[in-house]
N, C-alpha and C positions, 0 to 999 in steps of 0.2 A: 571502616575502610574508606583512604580517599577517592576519587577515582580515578588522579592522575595515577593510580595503580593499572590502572583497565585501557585508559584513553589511550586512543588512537592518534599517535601525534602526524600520522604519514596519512593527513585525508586528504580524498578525494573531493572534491568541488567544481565549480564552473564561476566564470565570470559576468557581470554583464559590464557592455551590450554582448547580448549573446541570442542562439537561436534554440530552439527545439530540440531540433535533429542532431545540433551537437548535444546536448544534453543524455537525449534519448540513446548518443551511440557510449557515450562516456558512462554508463547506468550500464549499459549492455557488454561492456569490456569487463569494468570493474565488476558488476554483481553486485550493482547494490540497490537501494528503493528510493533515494536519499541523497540529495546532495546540498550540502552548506552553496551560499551563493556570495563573491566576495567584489568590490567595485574592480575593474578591470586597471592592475597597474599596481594593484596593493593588497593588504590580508586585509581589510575592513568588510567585517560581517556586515550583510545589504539585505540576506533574505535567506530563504530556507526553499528548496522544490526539490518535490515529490514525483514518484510514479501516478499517484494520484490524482496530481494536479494537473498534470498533460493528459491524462486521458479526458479530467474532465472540462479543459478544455484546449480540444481539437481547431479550432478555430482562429487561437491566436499564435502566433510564430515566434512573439520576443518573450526572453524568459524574464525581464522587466513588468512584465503585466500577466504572469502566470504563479510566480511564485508570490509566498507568504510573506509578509513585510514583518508580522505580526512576530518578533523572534524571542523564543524562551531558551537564553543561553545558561550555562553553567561557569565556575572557574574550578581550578584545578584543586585547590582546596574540600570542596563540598564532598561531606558524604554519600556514600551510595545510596541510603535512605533519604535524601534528600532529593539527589536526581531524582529517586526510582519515584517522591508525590509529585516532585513537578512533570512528570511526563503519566504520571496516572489523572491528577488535576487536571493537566491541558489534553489529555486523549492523543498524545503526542509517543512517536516510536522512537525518535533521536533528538538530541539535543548537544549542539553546538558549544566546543567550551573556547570560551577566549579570555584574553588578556588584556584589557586599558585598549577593549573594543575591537580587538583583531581576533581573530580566528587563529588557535594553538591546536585542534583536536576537534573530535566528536566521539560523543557517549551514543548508545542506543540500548534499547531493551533486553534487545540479542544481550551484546556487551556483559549485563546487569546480570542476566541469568547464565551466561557458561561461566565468566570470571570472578563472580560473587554468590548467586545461590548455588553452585554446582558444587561451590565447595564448603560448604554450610554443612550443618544438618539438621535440618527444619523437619520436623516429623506431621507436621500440616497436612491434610490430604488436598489431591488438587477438586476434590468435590466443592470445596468452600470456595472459588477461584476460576472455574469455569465457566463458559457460558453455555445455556443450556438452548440457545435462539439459534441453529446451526444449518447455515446455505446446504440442499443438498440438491441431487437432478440423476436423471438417470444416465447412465453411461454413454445411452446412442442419442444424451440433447448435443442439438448442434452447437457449437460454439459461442456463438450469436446470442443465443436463446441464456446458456450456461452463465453466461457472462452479467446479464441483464441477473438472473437470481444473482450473483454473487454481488453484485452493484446496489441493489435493494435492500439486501441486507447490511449493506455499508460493510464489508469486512474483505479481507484480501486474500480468501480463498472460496473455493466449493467443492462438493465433496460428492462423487460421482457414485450412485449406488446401483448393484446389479439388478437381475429379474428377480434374486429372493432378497431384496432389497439392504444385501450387507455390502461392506464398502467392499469397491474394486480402484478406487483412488483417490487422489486428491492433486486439484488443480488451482495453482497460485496464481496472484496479479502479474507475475513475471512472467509464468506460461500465456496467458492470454495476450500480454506484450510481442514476445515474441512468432506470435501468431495471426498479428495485425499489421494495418498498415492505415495510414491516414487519406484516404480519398476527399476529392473536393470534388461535391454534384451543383449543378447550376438549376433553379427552379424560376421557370420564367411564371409571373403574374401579370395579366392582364385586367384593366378599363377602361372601356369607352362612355365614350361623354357629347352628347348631342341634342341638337336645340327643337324639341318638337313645333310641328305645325310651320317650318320657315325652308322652302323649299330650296332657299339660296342655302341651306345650312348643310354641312358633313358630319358624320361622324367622326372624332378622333379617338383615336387607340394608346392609351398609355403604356409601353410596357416596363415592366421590372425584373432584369436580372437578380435573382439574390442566389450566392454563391457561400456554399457552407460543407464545411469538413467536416467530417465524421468519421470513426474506425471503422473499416472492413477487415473478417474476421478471413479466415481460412476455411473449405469448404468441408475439414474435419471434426469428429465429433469428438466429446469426453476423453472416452476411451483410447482416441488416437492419441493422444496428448497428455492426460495425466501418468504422475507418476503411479505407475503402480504398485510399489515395496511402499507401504503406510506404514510408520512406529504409530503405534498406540497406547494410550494407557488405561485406566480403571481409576473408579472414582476412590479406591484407596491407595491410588501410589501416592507415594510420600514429593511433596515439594521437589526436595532437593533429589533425587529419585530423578525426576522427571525433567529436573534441569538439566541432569546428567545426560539424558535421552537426547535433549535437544543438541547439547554440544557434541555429543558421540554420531548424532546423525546430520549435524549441521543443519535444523530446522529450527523452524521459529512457531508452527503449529502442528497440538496434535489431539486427535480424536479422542475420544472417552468414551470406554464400552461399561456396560452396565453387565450384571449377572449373566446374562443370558446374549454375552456378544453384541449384544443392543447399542446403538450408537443413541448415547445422554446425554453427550455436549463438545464441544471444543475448547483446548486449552493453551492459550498463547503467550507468547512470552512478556505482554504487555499484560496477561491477565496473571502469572506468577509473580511478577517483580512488585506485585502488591503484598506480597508475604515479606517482605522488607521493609516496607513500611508499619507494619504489625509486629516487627521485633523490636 
């Protein structure tokens, strides 16, 4: 399958010069993680910015010095097994497709697994495919705290567990989005500097403003804020099975119970669309 079958030729994007907060509101309409970045005046792909990137960094305001230059496009042509190594290769969730260096569309993972494994029938389980390294926290961590596990383990959720320690939900990089805000704190540093033993002498005082932005969360916990209706699966649901789940529920991660309701891993749409590259 090509994936001018799948692609999205109606994308969303941003231009530069451009700022954050447009970004961040254009992310916030549309619903999405992701946006192509094109020079301001024309379709010419310039760069690729993430949810990710503006969190990590707070600091800077032009999407010029935030997003990724680094860009792994597609064209319209390419199979979907071909997408689905280059965005396994690069640890990449979307990918940009254009034309003689413009921007026509964008593929994504999502994309990959409702419109091509969903209607497969891969009898694969997702045990071979998941990850077993899985952000969790208790219900009543604070946000703040939630946020920092789900950050550490570099993935775009975390997974809130009750006092008999089974899931009561699951919170995304979007929910924590929409639960922040970007403050800017001022930290004054001081040095003085003075000439011993010279009585004509004073001391002077250096100081230094430094001024830095950083998220402030909300002063809710877990539980206030994740979803609580979890899909889940088992380390024998079938691939395609599970792609179906994701499309039918509109999600892009889901949890994996073992024998005994036991939570054994997490399985994401970036960790399925490797079962297409194995066909």
């Amino acid at each position: 399958m090509q994936i001018k079958k799948i692609v999205s030729g109606d994308v969303t994007y941003v231009s530069v010069p451009g700022n954050r907060e447009t970004a961040l509101e254009i992310m916030r309409k549309e619903k999405v993680s992701g946006l192509p970045v094109t020079k301001e005046g024309t379709n010419e792909l310039v760069g690729i910015l993430t949810r990710s990137d503006l969190i990590e960094n707070p600091d800077e305001e032009q999407i010029a010095l935030i997003m990724s230059r680094n860009i792994v496009s597609a064209n319209l042509t390419e199979d979907v097994s071909t997408v689905a190594k280059k965005m396994v290769d690069n640890n990449i969730r979307r990918i940009p497709v254009v034309e003689k260096g413009e921007l026509v569309g964008i593929v994504t993972s999502f994309d990959l697994v409702v419109s091509a494994i969903s209607e497969m029938d891969i009898k694969d389980t997702v045990e071979n495919y998941m990850i077993k390294n899985v952000p969790t926290t208790w219900e009543d961590t604070p946000l703040n705290v939630a946020f920092e596990v789900m950050r550490l383990f570099n993935l775009k959720c975390v997974i809130g567990l009750n006092n008999d320690a089974k899931i009561s939900g699951i919170l995304t990089e979007t929910d924590f989005i929409n639960e922040s805000e970007v403050v800017s704190e001022t930290s004054v540093h001081n040095s003085t500097v003075g000439t011993e033993g010279d009585k004509w002498s004073w001391d002077s005082t250096s100081v230094l403003y430094v001024e830095k932005n950083h998220l402030q969360f909300s002063d809710k916990v877990v539980k206030d804020v994740s979803s609580t209706t979890v899909s889940t699966a088992t380390t024998k649901t079938k691939v395609s099975d599970c792609a179906k789940k994701m499309k039918t529920d509109n999600i892009e991660q889901i949890p994996v119970l073992g024998i005994e309701d036991d939570l054994v891993g997490l399985i994401r749409a970036n960790d399925l669309i490797k079962a297409l590259i194995k066909k």
